[in-house]
N, C-alpha and C positions, 0 to 999 in steps of 0.2 A: 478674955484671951487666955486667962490661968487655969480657968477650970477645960478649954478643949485642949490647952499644950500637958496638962496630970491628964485628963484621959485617954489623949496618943500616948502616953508613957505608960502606960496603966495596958493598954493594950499590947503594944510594944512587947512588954516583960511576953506572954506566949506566944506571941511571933518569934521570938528569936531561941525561944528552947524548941519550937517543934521544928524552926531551923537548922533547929542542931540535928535532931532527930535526923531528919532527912540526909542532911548531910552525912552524918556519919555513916547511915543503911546504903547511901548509894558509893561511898568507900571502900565498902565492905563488899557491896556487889562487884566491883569491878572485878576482874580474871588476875589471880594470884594473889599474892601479898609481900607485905613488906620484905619479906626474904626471898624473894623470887629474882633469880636473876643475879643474886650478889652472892652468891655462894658459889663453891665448888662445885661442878656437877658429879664428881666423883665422890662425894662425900655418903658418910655413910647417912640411908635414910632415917638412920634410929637418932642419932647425933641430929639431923635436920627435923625431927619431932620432938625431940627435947629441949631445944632453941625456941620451936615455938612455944611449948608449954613454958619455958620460963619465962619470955616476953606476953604469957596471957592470949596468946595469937586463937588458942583452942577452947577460948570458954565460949559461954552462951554470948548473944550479941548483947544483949541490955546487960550484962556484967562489967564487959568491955564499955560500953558506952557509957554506965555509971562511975567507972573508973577513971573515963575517960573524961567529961563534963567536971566530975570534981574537982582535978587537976586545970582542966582548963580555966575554971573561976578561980582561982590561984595563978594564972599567968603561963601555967606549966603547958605547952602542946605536946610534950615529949621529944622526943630523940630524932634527929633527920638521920636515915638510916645509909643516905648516900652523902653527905656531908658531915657527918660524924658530929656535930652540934646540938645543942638547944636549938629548937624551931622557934622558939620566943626571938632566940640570938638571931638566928638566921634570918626571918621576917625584919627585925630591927635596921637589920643592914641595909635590906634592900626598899624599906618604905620612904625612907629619906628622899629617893632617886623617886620614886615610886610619885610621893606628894607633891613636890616641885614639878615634874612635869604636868602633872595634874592642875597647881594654880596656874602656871605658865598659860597650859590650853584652856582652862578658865579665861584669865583675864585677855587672851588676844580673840577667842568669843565673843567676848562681850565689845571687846573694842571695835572688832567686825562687823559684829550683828547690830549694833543698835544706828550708830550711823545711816549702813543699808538698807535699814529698815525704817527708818526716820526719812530718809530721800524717797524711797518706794510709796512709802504711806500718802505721804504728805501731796509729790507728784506722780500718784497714779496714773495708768493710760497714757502716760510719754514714752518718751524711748528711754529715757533712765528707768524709770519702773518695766519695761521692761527685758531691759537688759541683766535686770538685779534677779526679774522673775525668774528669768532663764537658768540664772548661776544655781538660784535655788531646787529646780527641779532636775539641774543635772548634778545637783549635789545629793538631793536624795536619790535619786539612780544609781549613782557612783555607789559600789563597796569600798570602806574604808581601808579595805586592804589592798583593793588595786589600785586607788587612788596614791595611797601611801608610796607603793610600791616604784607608780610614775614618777613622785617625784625625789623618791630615792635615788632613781637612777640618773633621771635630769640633771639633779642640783648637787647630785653627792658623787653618783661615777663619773657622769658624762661633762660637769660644768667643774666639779670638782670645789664646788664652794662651802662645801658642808663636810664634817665625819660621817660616814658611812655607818660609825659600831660604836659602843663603848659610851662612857660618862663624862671622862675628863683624858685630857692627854698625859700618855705615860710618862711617868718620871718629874710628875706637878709636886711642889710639893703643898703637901695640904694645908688652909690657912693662909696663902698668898693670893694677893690680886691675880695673880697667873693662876689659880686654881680654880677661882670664884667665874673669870673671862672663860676657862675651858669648860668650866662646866655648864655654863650660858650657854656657849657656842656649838657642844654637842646636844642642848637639849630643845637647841632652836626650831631644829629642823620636824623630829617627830611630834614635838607642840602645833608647831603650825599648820603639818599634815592631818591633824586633828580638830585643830581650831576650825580651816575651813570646810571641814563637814558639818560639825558638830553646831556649827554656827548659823546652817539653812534653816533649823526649826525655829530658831527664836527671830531671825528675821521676817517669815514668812508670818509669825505668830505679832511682832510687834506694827507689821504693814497690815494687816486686817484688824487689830485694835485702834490702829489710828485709822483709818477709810471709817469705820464702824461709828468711831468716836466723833468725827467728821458731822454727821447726822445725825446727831444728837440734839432731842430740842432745847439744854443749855446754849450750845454753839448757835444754833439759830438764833439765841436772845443777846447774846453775847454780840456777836455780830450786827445785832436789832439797834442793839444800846451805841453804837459806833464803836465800837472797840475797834485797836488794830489786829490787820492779821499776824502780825508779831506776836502782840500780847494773848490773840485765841488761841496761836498752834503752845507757843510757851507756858501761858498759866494754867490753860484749859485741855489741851489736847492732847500735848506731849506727856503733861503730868499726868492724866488717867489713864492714856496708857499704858507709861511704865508702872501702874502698879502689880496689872497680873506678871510684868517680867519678872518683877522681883520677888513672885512667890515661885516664879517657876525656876527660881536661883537653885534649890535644894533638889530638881530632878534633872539640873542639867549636872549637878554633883555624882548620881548615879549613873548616868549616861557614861561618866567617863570613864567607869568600869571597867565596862566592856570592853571600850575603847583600846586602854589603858595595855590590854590585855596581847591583841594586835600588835598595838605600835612598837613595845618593848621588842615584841619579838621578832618582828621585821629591821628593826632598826637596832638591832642585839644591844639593845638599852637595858644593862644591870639593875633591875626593880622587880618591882612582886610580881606582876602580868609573867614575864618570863622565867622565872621562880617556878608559879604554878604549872605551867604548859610541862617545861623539861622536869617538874615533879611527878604530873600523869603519867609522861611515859616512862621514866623509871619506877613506877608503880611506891614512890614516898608518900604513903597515907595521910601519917601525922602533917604533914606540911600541905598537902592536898585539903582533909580537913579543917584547918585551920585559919586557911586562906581562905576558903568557899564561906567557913564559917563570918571572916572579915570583910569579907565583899558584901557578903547579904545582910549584916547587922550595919555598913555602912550605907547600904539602900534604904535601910527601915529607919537611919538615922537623918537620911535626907529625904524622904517623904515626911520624915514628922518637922524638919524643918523648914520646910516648902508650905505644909500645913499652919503652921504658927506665925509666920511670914503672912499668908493669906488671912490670917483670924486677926490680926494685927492690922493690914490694910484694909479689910472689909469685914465692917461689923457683924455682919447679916451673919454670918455665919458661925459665931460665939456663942457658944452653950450657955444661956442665963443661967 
């Protein structure tokens, strides 16, 4: 298991510099740059090319990008040019918000999907399975944004049960059970909008491991030997199951990316997802780059943990 978790890390290392690569060349292509937009249009043009020469804006691109990678292995991303901060600062703020919603819709996934996929599996071709089937193939139909959107409106305009925006209610103060409850209670809602989508793949995926599992000539001896059905679905069935779930823990980790990305900003939830969107269109590079850079080294760090999880559970697949 050590030697394929050192050669996903070993790999790893040029995945994420030609990451960078990329990243930074399609920052660079977008239309304007970092002073576009925040200036005076009156200004004189000679003053607005001497701004950028001393911000480096007019060198070659691998100068810039060299300049630019240095600092960032240092912690440095530079300057937010529309929040006047450290983008290290500014990231910082909003990943807190960012992480919590993020295990929230983890664990209410998990708590969703395996269940339903446990009843699905086990009583195939009933009307529970399904009804379960159903959810799932309208869950993957469903866009996560207009699902979200339903039930924004539902539970948070229309029912009024939910905050509509925001992280915590204003005027909390921080560090009290009243802060800890508000920030529960606005982060309930876009976890959950998340959770049940996010949650069809791994049901649909733990209902064909156990039907699969089912037919298995252990289950047949198992069953031969008198065992009960209790003890074939519990010791036998259920448990080989979950193991491909729990390698597939590390790409439901990146899934929620995307996700993440969406819900902030439908549900004006203060974290990085929304960060990045209203930094594209104010055209803030350094914060654009840096986040793109943070999303795809946390994809490359949950494939390799997904990977190691699997090398872990199943021998077969361990580099002697």
């Amino acid at each position: 298991m050590w030697k394929t978790t050192a050669r996903r890390m070993t790999i790893m290392v040029p995945q994420i510099v030609l990451l960078s690569i990329l990243v930074f060349l399609l920052a660079k292509a977008m239309p304007g740059d970092a002073l576009t937009g925040l200036l005076d249009p009156s200004i004189d043009p000679a003053a607005l090319d001497e701004q950028r020469e001393r911000l480096g804006l007019n060198n070659p691109w691998y100068v810039q990008y060299w300049d630019w990678a240095v600092k960032a292995l240092h912690g440095d991303f530079g300057q937010s040019f529309r929040f006047k901060m450290p983008v290290s600062d500014l990231i910082g703020q909003r990943m807190t918000n960012t992480v919590w919603l993020s295990l929230l819709t983890l664990a209410l996934t998990y708590l969703i999907a395996i269940p339903l996929g446990i009843i699905s599996g086990r009583y195939h071709d009933t009307w529970a399975d399904r009804a379960i089937t159903g959810y799932t193939y309208l869950g993957f139909a469903a866009p996560l944004f207009i699902f979200a959107l339903i039930l924004l409106w539902v539970f948070g305009f229309h029912l009024g049960w939910f905050p509509t925006e925001g992280s915590v209610a204003p005027g909390t103060a921080s560090g009290s059970l009243a802060y800890v409850m508000s920030k529960i209670y606005h982060i309930l809602l876009p976890a959950l909008s998340m959770a049940l989508i996010t949650t069809v793949t791994t049901v649909q995926y733990l209902r064909s491991e156990i039907i699969d599992t089912k037919q298995k000539d252990f289950i047949i001896t198992a069953r031969a030997k008198g065992a009960s059905e209790s003890r074939v679905y519990n010791r036998h069935i259920l448990r080989n199951s979950l193991l491909p779930i729990a390698a597939f823990f590390g790409y439901e980790i990146t899934g929620l990316i995307g996700g993440t990305v969406f819900i902030e900003s439908i549900f004006s939830y203060p974290g990085m997802g929304q960060l990045f969107l209203s930094s594209i269109s104010l055209r803030d590079f350094s914060v654009v780059t840096a986040l793109v850079l943070l999303y795809g080294a946390a994809s490359i760090l949950g494939a390799l943990l997904s990977d190691t999880i699997l090398s872990f559970v199943d021998p077969r697949i361990r580099i002697k």
